[in-house]
MARKENU-975198 format. One record per atom (N, C-alpha, C): y, x, z. Coordinates in steps of 0.001 Angstrom, whole numbers, plus 500000, padded with zeros to 6 digits. Each point is the difference from the previous one (the first is absolute). Layout:
BEGIN
YXZ;...
***
This chain:
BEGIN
767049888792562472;500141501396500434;499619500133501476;499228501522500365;499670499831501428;501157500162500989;500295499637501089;500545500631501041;499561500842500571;501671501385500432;499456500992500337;499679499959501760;499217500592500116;499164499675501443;501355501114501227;499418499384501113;501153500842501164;498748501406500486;501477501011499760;499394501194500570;499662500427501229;500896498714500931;500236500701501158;500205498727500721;499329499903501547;500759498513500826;500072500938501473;501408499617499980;500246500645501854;500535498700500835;499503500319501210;500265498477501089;501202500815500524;500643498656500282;501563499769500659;499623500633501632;500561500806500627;499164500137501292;500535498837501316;501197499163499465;500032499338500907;500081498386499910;500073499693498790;499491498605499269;499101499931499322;499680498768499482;499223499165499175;499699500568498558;500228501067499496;500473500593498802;499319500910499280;499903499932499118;498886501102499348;500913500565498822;500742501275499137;500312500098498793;499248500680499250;499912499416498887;498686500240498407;501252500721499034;499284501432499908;500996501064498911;498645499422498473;501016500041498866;499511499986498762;500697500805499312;499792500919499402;500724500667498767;500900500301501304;501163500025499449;501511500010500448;500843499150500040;498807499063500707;500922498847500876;499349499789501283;500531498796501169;499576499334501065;500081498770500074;498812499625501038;500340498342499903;499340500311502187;500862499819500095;499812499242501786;499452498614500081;498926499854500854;498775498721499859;500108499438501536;500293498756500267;499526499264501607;498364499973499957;499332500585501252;498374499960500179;499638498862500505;500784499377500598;499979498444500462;499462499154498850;500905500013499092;499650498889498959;500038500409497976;499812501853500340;499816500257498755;501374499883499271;500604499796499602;501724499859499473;500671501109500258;500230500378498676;501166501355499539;501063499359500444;500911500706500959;501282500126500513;500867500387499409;499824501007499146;500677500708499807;499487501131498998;500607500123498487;499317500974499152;501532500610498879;499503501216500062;501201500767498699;499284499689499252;500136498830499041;499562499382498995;499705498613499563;501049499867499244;499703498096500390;498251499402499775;499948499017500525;498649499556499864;499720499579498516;499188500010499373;499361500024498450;499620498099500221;500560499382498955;499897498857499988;498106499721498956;498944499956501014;498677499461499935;499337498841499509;499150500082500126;499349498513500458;499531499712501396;500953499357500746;500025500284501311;498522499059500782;498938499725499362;499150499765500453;500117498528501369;501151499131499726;500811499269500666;500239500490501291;500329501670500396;501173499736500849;501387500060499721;500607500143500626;501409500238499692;501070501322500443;500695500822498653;500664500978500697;500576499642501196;500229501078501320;501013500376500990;500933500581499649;501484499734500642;501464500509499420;499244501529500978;500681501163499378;499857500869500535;501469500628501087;499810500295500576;500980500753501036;500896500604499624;499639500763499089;500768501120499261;500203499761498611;501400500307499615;499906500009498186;500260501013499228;498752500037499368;498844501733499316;501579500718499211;500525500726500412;501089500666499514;499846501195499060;500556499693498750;498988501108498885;501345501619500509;500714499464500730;500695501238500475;499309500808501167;498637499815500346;498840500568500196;499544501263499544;500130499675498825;499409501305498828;498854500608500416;498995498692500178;498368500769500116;499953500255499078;499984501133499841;499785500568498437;498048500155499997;499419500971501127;498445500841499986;498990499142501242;498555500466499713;498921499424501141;500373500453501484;500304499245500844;500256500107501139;498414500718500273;500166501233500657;498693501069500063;499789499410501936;500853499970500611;500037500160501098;501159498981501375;499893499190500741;500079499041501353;500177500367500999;500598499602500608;500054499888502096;501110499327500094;499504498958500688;501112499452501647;500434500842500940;500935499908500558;500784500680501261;498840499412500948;500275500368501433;499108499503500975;500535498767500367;500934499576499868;500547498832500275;500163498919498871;500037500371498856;499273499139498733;502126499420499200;500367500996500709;501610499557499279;500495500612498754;499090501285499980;500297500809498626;498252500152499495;500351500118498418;498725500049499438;500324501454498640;499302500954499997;500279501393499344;498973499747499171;500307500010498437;499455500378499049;500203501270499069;498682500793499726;500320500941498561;499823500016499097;500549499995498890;499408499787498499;499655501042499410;499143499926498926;499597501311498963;501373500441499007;501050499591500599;500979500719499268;500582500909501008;499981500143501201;500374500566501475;500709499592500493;500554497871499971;500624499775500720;499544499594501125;500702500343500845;499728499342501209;501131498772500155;499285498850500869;501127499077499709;499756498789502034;501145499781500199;499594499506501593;500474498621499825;499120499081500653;500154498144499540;500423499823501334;501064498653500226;499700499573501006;498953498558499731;499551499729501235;499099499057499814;500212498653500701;501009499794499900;500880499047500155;500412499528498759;500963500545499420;500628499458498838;498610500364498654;499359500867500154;499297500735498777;500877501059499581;501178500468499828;500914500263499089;499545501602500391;500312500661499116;500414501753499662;500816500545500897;500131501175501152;501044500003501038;500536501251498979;499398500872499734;499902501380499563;499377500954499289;499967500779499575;499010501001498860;500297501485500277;498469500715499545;500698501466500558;498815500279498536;500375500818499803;499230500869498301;499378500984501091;498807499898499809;498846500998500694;499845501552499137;499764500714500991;499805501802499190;498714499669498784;499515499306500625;498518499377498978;499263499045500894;499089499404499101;498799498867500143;499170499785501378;500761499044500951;499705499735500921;498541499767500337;498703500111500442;498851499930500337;499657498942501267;500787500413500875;500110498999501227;501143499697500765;500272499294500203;501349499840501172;499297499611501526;501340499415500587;499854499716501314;501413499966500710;499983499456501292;501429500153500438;499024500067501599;501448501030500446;499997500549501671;499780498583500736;499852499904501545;500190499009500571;500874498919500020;501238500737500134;501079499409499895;500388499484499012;499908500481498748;500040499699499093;501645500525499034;499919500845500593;501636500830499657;499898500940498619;498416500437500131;499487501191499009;499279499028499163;499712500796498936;498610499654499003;499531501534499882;498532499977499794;499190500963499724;499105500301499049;500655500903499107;499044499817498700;499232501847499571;498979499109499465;499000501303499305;500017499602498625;500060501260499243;499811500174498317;499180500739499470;499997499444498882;498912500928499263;499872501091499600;501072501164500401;500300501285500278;499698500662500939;499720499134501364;499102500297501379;501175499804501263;501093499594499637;501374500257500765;500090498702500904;500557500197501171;500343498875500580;501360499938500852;500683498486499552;501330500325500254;500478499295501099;500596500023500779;500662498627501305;501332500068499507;500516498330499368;500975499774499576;500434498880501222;501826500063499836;500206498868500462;499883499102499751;499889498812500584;499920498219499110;500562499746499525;501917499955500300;501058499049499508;500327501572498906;499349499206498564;499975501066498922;501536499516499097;500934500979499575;500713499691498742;499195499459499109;501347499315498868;499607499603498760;499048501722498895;500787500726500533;498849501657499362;500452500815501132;498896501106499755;500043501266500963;501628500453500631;499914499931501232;501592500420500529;499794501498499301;501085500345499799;500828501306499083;499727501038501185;499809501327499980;499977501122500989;501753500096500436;499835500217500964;501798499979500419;500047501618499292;501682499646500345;500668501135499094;500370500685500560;499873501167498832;500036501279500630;501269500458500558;499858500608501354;501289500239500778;500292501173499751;501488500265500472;500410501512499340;499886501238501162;499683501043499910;499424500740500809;501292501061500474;500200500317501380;501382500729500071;500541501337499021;498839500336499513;500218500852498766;500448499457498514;499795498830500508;500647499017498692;498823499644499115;498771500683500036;499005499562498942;498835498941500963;499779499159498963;499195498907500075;498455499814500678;499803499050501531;498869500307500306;499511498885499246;498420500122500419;499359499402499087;499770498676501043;500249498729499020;499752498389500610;498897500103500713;499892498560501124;498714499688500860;499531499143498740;498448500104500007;498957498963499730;500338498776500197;499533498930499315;499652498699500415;499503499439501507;500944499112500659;499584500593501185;499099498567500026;499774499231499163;499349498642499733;498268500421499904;500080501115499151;498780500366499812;499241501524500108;499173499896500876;499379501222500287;499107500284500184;499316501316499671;498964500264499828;499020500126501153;499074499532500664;499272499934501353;498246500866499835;499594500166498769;498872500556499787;499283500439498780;498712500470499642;500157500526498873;498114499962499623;499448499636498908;498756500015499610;500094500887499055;498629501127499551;499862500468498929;499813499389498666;499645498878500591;499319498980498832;500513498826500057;499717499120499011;500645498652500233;499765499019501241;501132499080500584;499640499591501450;499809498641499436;499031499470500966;499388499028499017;500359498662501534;500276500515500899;500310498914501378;500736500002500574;500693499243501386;499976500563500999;500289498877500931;500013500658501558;500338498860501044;500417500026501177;500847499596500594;500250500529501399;499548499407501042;499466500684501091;499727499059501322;500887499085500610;499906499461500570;500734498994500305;501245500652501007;499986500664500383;500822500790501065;500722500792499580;499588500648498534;501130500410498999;499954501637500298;498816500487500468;500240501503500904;499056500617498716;499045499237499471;499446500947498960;499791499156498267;500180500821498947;500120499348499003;498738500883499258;499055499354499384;498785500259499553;499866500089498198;499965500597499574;499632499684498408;498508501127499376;500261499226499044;498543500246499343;500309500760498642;499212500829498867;500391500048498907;498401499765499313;500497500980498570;499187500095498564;498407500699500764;500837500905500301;498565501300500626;499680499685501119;499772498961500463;499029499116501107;500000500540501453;501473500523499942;500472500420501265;501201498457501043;499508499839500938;500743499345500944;500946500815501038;501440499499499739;500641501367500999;500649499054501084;499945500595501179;500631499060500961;501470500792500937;500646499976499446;501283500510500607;501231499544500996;500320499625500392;501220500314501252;501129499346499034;500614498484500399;501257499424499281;500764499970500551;501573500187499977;500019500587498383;500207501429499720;499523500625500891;499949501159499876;498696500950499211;499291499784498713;499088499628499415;499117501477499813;501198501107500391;499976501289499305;498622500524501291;500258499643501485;498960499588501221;498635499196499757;499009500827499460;498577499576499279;499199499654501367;499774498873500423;499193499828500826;498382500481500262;499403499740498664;498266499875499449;500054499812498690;498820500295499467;499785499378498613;498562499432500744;499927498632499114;498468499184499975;499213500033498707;498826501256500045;499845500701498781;498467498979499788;499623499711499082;498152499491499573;499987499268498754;501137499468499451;499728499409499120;499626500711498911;498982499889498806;499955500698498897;500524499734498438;501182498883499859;500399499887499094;501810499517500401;500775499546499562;501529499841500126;499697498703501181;500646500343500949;500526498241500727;501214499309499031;499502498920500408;500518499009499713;501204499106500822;499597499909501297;500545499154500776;499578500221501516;501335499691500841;499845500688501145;500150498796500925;499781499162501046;500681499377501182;499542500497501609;501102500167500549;499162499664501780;499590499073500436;498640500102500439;499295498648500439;500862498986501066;499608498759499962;500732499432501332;498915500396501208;500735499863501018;499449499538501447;500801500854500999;499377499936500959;501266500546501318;499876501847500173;499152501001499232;500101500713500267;501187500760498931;499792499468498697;500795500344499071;499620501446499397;498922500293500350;499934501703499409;498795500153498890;499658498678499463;498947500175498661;501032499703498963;499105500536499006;500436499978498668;499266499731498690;500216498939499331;498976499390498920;500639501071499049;499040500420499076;500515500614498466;498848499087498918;500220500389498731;499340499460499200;499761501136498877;499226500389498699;500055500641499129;499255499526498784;500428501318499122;499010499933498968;498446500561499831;499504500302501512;498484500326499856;499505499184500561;499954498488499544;499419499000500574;499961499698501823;500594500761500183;500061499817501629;500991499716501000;500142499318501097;500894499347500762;499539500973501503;501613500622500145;499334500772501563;501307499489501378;499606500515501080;500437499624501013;500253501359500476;501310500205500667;500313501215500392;500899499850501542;499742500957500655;501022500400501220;500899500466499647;501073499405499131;500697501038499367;501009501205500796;500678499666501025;500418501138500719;498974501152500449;499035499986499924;498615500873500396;499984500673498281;500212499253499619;499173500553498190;498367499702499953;499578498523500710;498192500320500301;499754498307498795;498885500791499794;499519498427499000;498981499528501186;500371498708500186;499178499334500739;498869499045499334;500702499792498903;498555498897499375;500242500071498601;498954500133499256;500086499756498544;499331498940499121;500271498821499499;499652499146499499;499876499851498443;498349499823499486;499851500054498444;500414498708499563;500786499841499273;499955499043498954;499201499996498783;498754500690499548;499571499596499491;498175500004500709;500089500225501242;498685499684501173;500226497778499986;501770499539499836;500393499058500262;499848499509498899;499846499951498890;499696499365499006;498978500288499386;498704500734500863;498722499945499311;500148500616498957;500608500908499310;500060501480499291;499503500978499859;499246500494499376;499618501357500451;500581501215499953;500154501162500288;500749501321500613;500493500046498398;501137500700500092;500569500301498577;499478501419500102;500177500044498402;499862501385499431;500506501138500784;499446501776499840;501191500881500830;500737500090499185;501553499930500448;501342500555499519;500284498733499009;499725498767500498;500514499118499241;501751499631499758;500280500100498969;501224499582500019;500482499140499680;499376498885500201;500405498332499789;499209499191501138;499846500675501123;499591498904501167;500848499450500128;499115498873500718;500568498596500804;501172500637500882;501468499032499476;501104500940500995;500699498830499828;500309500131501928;500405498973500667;501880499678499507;500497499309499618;501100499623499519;500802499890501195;499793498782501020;501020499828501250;499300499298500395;500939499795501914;499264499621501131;500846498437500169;499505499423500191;500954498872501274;499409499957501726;500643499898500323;499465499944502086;500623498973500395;499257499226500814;500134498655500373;499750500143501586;501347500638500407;499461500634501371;499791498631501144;500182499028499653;499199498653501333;499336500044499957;499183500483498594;498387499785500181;498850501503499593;501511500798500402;499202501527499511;498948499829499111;500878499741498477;498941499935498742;500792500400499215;499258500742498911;500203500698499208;499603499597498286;501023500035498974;499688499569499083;499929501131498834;499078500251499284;500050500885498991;500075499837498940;500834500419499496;500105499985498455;499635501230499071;498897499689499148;499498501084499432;500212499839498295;500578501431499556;500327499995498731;499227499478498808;499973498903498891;499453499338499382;498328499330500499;499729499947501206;499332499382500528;500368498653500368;499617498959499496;500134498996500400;499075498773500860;500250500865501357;499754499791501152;501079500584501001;500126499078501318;500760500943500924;499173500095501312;499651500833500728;499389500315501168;500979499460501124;499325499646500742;500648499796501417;499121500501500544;500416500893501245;499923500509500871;500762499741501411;498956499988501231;500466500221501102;500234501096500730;501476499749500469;500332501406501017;498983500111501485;499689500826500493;499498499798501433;500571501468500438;501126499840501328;500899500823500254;499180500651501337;499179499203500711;499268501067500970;498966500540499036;499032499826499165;499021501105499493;500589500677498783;501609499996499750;500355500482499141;499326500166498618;499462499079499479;499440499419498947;500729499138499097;499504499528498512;499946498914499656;498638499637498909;499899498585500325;498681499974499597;500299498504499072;499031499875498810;500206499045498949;500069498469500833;500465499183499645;500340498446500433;499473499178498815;500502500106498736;500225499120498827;500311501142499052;499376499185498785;500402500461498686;500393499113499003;501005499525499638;500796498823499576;499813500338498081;499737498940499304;499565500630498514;501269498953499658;500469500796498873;501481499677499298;499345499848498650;501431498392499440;499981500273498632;500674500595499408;500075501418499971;500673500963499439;499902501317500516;501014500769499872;500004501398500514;501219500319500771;499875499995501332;501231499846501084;500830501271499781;501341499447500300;500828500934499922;501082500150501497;500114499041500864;499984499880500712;499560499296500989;500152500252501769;499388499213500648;500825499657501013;500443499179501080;500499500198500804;499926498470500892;500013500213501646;499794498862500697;501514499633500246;500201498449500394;501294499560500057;500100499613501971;500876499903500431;500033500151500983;499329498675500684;499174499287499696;499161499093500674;498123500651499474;500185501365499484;498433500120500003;499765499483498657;500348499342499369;499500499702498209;500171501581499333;499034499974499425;500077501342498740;500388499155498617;501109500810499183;500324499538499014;499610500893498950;499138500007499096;500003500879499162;500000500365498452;500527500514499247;501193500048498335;498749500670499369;499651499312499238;499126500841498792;500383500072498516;499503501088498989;499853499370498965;499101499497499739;499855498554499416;498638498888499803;499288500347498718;498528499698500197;498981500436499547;500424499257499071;499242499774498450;499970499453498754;500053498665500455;500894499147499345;499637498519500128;500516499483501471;500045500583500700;501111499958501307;501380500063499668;501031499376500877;501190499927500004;500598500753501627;499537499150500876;500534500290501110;500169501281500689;501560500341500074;500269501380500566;500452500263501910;499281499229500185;500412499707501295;499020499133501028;499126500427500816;499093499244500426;500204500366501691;500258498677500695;499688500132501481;498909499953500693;499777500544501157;498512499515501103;500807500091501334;499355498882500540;500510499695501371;499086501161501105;500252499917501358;499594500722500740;498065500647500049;499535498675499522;498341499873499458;499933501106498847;501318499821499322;499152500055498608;499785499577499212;500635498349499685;499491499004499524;501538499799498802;499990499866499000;500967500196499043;500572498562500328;501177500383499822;501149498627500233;500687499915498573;499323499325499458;500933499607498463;501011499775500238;500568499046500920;501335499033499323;500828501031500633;500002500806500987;501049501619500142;499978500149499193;499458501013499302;500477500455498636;500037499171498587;500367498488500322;499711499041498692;501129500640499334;501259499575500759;501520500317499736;500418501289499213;499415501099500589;500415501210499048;499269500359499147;498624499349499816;499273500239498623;500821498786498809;500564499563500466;500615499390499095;501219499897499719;501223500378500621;501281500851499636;500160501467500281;499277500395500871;500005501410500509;499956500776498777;500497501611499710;500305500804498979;500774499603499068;499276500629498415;500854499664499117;498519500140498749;500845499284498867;498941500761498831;500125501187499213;499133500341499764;499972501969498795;498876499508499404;500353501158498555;499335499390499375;498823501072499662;499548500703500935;498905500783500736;500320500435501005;498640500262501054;500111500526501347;499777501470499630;501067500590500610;499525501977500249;499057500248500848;500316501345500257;498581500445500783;500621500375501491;499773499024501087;500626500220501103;499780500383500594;498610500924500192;499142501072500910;500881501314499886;500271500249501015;500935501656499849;499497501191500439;498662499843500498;499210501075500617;499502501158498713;499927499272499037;500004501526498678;500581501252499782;501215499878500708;500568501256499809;499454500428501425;499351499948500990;499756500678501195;499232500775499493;498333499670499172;499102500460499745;499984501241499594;499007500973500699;500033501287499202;499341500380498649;500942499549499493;498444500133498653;500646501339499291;498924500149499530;499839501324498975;500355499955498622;500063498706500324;501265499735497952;501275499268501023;500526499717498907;501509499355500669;499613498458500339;500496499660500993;499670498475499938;500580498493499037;501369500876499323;500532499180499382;499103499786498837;499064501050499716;499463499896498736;498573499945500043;499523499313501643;498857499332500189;500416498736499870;501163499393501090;500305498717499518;500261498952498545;500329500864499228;500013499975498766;498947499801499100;499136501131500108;498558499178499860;498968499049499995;500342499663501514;499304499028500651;501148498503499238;500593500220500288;500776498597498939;499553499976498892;499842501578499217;499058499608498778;498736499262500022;499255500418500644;498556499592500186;500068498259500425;500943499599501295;500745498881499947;499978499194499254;500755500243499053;500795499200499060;499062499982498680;498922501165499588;498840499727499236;498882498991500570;499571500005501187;498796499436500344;500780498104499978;501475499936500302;500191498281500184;499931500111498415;500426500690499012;499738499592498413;498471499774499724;499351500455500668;498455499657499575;498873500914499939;500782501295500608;499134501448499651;499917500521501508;498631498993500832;499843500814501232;499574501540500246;499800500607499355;498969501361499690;500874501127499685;502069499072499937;500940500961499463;500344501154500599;499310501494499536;500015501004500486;501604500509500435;499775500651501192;501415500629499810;500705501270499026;501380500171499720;500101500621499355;499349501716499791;499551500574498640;499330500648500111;501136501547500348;501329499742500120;501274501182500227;499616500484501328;499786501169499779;500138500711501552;501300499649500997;500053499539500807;501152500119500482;500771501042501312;500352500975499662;500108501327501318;501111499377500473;500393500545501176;501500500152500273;500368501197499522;501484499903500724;500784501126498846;499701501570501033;498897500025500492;499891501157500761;498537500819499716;499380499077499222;498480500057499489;500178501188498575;498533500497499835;499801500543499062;499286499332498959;500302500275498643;499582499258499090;498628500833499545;498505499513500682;498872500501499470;500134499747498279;499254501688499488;499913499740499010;498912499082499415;499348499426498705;499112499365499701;498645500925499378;499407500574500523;498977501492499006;498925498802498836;500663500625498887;498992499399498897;498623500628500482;498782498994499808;498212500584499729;499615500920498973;499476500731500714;499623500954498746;499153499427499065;500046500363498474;499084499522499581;498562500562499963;499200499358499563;498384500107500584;499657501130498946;499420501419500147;499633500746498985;498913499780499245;
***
C-alpha cells in the first residue's frame, strides 16, 4: 500500500527542526541528521532498509483525537508554541517541547491561514468565509462561554459580553485565502478569492491602509520580503504570475511569468486552469525564493534583489513527483514533500545550499515517516478557488473519471457527456433539427 505523502513542512524558527503535517497527523524531524523526534503516530514497523528506529520524545497519545487533514501551521516567533487547523475547525496549540496538545478552540469555520503576533500571545486566522479573527493563545479545552447576563436595575436582563478570546479584526467579500504580518506587528495584510490584496492596520483591521490590486485570477499566497527596508511584498496566484509590491503604497513593482520561466507559451484568454502558484518558502540568508507550483512538478527558485526590487530566475529544480510542499531549514537546505511519480516511492527529498540532493537526510523519513492508506486523495485544494462556470465539485469529479478510465486502458476517455451548471445557471434547452423538406 502507498504512503500518504506530507501536505505541509514548516521550520522550527529557532532550532534544528522541521514539522511534516500528513492527513491529521505530525511528525517533528532533526535537519541535522534526518530523524523524527517526535510524531502523533507511532512509527509503522517497515523494512527499515538497515537503519534503525529512534525512541521518540513524545508518546503519540490517541487522547489527541486527530480526527481531520491538518489544512493549516505556524510557529510562534520564538518556536515554543506551534498552532494548527484542521478541516474539522479545530484549532489546536502544541508545545514543542513535550509535542503534547496544550489546548483546542472549535473555529466559526475552516481556517485558510494562521499566524501568531510577535509576541506570540495572539494567533491570527483567515477563513473561508473571508473573516479574520485575533484569538488569544492560552486556548480552553472549548470556546469560553459568553459571561452572564447581569441584571439590569430595572431588574431585566442585559445582554452577555462576547468571547473575549476571540474576535473579529476584519472582513473579505470573498473567501480569504492568506495572510501575514510585518514584523513590527503595525500592519496585517491578507489576500482573497477575487484577487484582491488588502493591507490594513493590526489589530485594528477595520483601518484599511491600501489595497495591492493587478492580479487577474485568486491569490494564493502572500509573504513580506526579507531585507532591511521591510516594505515589499511577494504574492503568488492563479494567473500564472508572481508579483512584487510596495505594499503600504498599493504599487506593483515587478511582475514575474512563470510560464516565460518554464518555456511555455501564453495561455489561452480567460483561462481557468493556469499555472497557479501553490506556496512560497524564503530563505532570507540567501534572499531566495522557492516556488511551488500546483501539479507542476518542478520548483522554481528565485532570487530576491532588494535594491532593484526585482526577482529574477536562479534554478529550476525537476522533482520526482508533484510538490506539495517546500520549505528551507534553518541552515539553507530546501526540503521538499511530493506525491511520487509512478514507480517512485520517495516522499521527501532534500538539496543542500547548491542544490545538490542529499539522500541520506531524507533516508530516515522515507522510510518510517507517515503512515499507510490504502489510496492517496486529492491533496491540491486550489479547486474550489476557481471560477468556473459549472461547479467545481463536479469538474473534479470528472476529471477522476477520465483519471481513473485512461489508468484502465482507455486514454481517449471522454469526459462526462452531463452538463454540469451550478445551482445558479440556466438549463439551455436542447432545439430538435428540423427535418429536411
Amino acid at each position: 500500500m502507498p504512503l500518504l505523502p506530507f501536505s505541509h513542512i514548516t521550520r522550527h524558527p529557532t532550532k534544528d527542526v522541521v514539522v511534516l503535517s500528513f492527513g491529521e497527523h505530525l511528525q517533528a524531524v532533526e535537519t541535522k541528521n534526518g530523524t523524527i523526534v517526535a510524531s502523533t503516530i507511532e512509527l509503522e514497523e517497515r523494512d527499515s532498509n538497515g537503519l534503525q528506529a529512534q525512541p521518540l520524545t513524545n508518546t503519540p497519545d490517541a487522547a489527541q483525537e486527530n480526527k481531520a487533514r491538518v489544512q493549516v501551521l505556524a510557529f510562534s516567533p520564538d518556536g515554543v508554541f506551534l498552532a494548527t487547523a484542521a478541516d474539522d475547525k479545530v484549532m489546536k496549540i502544541w508545545d514543542t517541547e513535550s509535542w503534547k496538545c496544550l489546548g483546542t478552540r472549535t473555529l466559526v469555520r475552516r481556517s485558510n491561514a494562521l499566524e501568531f503576533n510577535k509576541d506570540g500571545s495572539h494567533v491570527i486566522t483567515a477563513d473561508k468565509f473571508g473573516d479574520v479573527y485575533n484569538m488569544i493563545r492560552d486556548l480552553p479545552d472549548v470556546i469560553a462561554p459568553a459571561k452572564k447576563a447581569e441584571s439590569t436595575e430595572d431588574g431585566e436582563e442585559g445582554e452577555g459580553d462576547e468571547d473575549e478570546g476571540e474576535q473579529p479584526i476584519l472582513g473579505h467579500v470573498s473567501m480569504a485565502t492568506d495572510l501575514a504580518l510585518t514584523k513590527d506587528n503595525k500592519y496585517i495584510i491578507t489576500s482573497d478569492r477575487d484577487e484582491h490584496i488588502r493591507v490594513s492596520q493590526y489589530p485594528k483591521g477595520h483601518n484599511i491602509e491600501t489595497y495591492c490590486l493587478g492580479h487577474t485570477s485568486f491569490v494564493t499566497t502572500i509573504k513580506v520580503l526579507p531585507g532591511a527596508s521591510q516594505k515589499f511584498l511577494l504574492s503568488g496566484a492563479g494567473d500564472a504570475t508572481i508579483r512584487v509590491w510596495e505594499f503600504l503604497k498599493g504599487l506593483e513593482i515587478h511582475t514575474f511569468s512563470i510560464r516565460d520561466a518554464l518555456g511555455m507559451p501564453p495561455a489561452e484568454t480567460d483561462d481557468e486552469d493556469d499555472l497557479t502558484v501553490f506556496s512560497f518558502s524564503i530563505c532570507e540568508t540567501k534572499s531566495q525564493i522557492a516556488v511551488v507550483i500546483e501539479k507542476e512538478s518542478r520548483v522554481l527558485i528565485l532570487q530576491w534583489n532588494e535594491e532593484a526590487a526585482k526577482i529574477e530566475l536562479l534554478k529550476v529544480l525537476e522533482l520526482e513527483g508533484m510538490p506539495l510542499s517546500a520549505e528551507y531549514d534553518r541552515s539553507g537546505n530546501l526540503w521538499t514533500a511530493v506525491v511520487p511519480e509512478e514507480g517512485k516511492t520517495n516522499l521527501i527529498s532534500v538539496y543542500d545550499n547548491e542544490y545538490v540532493i542529499q539522500e541520506d537526510l531524507a533516508k530516515y523519513v522515507n522510510t518510517f515517516g507517515s503512515k499507510t492508506v490504502d489510496t492517496i486523495p486529492d491533496l491540491f485544494n486550489t479547486e474550489e478557488l476557481r471560477k468556473h462556470t459549472t461547479d467545481w465539485r463536479e469538474l473534479k469529479k470528472a476529471r477522476e473519471e477520465k483519471e481513473a478510465a485512461r489508468l484502465a486502458g482507455d486514454p481517449d476517455a471522454p469526459l462526462s457527456k452531463k452538463r454540469r451548471k451550478n445551482k445558479n445557471s440556466r438549463k439551455i434547452p436542447e432545439v430538435a433539427p428540423e427535418a429536411s423538406s
